[in-house]
N, C-alpha and C positions, 0 to 999 in steps of 0.2 A: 264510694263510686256508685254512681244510677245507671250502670251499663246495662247489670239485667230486667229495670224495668221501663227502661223506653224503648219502646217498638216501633211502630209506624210511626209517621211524624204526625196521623191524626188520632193517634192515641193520647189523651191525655195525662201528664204525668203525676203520678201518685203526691199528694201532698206529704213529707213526711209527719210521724207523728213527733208531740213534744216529748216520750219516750226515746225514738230514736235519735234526736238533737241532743238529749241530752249526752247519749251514747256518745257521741262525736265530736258537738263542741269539746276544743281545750279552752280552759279558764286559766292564768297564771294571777297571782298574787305575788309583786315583788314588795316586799314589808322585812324589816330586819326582826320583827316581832312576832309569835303566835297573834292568829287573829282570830278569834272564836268564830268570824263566818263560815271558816274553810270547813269545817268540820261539820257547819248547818249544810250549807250547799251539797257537801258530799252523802250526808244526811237523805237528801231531798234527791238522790238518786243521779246527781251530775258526776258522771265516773271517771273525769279529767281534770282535776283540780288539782295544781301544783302551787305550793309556796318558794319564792326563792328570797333569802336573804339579803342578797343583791345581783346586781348581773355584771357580769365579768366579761362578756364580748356581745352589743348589739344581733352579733349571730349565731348562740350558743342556741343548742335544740329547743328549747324551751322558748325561747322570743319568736323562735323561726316559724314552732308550730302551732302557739298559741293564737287562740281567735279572740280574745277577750281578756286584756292585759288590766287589772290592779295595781294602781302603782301608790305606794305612801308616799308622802310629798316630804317626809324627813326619815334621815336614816341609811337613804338606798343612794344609789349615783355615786358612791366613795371608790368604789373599785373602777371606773372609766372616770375618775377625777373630775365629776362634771361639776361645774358651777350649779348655784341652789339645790342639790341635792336632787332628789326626787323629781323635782320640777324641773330642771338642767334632763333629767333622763326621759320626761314624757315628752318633751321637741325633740331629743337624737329620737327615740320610739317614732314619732307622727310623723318627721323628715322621713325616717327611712323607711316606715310598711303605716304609711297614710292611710290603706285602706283599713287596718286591723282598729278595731273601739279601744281606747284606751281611756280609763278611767282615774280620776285625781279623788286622794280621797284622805283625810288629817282630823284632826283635832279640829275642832271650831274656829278657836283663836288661832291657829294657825292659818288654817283656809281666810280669815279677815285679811291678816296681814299679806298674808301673799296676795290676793284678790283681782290684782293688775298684772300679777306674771303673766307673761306668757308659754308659759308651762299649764297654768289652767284656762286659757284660753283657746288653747289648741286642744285640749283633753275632749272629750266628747261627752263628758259628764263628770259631775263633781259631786260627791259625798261628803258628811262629817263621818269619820271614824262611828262617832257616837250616832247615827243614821239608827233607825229598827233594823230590823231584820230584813222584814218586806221589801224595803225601798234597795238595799245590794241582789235579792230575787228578783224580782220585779226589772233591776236594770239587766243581770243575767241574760232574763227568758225575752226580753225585749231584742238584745242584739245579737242572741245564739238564733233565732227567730228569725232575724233581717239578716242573717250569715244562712242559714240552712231550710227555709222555710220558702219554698216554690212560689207563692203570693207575694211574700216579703221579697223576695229575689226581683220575684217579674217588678211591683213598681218602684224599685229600686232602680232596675232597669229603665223605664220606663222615665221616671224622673230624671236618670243619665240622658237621654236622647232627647228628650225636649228643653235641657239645657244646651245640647249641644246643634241639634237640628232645627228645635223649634215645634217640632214634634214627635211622636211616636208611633210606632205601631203598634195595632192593637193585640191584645191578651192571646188569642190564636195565632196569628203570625209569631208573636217574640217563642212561645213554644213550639214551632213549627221549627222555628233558627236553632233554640238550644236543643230539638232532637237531632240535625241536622250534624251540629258541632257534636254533638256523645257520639252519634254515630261513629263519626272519624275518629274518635278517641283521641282527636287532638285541641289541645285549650288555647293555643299559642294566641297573645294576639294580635296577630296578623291575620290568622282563621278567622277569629271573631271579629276581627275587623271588616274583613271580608265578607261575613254573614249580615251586620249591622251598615255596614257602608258607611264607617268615618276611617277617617284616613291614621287617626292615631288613636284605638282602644285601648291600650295600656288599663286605664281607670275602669274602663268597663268590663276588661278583660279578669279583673282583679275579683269583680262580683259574680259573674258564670264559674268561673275556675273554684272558687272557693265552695258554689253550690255546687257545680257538677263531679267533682271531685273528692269531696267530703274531707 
């Protein structure tokens, strides 16, 4: 939560650092396998890195609080019976928390073959299992970044409202709104709709909330 460091609304608010994103993002890894990242990542000071085997309810803790889902494209999806496995579980995933990054990631020849799902199409990136090291970091600090990162947030935001308006407001205003909203301590959005003036923020309500909130 950033309650104790927004003050006035023409204070500006502290960027966090890539120390305390790490502290906060959750990373989940659904894989029936060890996967030697998890152990790099955790490594590398990410202190929220969960593996799960598979998942057993779209809404078990784990999905609900995860910011940054890993999903193997074979192996997982058997416990909610989903067609293609892994790939049948990252559309029920992007259906139902659109806003959360959810990454597709296999074996080479498999990622070929699958290549038209639309399980990898909807994914927000795609990996070979066999990837460096770098490239599962790199995706990491990229969307833990665009999840909790005040610049990444604002033209995130910003990007939202000139899809939806046609433009936006500029960098001091959109701060000026989300000290407004911490203040009340309320995310809801109908608040933030109210603060941005569109009639249905849900989507954008879903990028404040995750940043103001932690």
């Amino acid at each position: 939560m950033l309650k104790k460091i927004f003050g006035s609304k023409s204070e500006p608010i502290p960027e966090r650092t890539l120390d305390e994103i790490k502290n906060i993002c959750k990373i989940v890894f659904i894989d029936d396998r060890a996967f030697p990242i998890i152990d790099i990542l955790k490594n590398s000071n990410w202190k929220n890195v969960t593996r799960l085997r598979d998942v057993a309810s779209l809404s078990q803790t784990e999905i609900v609080e995860g910011h940054i889902l890993f999903v193997d494209i074979q192996g997982v999806g058997k416990k909610l019976k989903l067609e293609d496995e892994g790939l049948g579980l990252i559309v029920a995933l992007k259906k139902k928390y659109p806003h959360k990054r959810v990454i597709a990631y296999s074996s080479e020849d498999e990622g070929q073959v699958q290549a038209f799902h639309e399980g990898i199409n909807v994914a927000d990136s795609r990996l070979s299992k066999n990837a460096a090291t770098y490239q599962f970091e790199f995706l990491v600090e990229k969307y833990a970044k665009e999840a909790f990162s005040m610049s990444e947030c604002i033209e995130r935001i910003k990007g939202h409202l000139t899809k939806e308006l046609g433009n936006s407001p500029e960098t001091n205003e959109i701060i000026t709104k989300l000290n407004k909203i911490n203040a009340k301590n309320d995310f809801s959005p109908s608040i933030i709709s109210k603060h941005f003036n569109l009639q249905n923020a849900s989507s954008l309500a879903s990028i404040v909330q995750l940043f103001l909130k932690g």
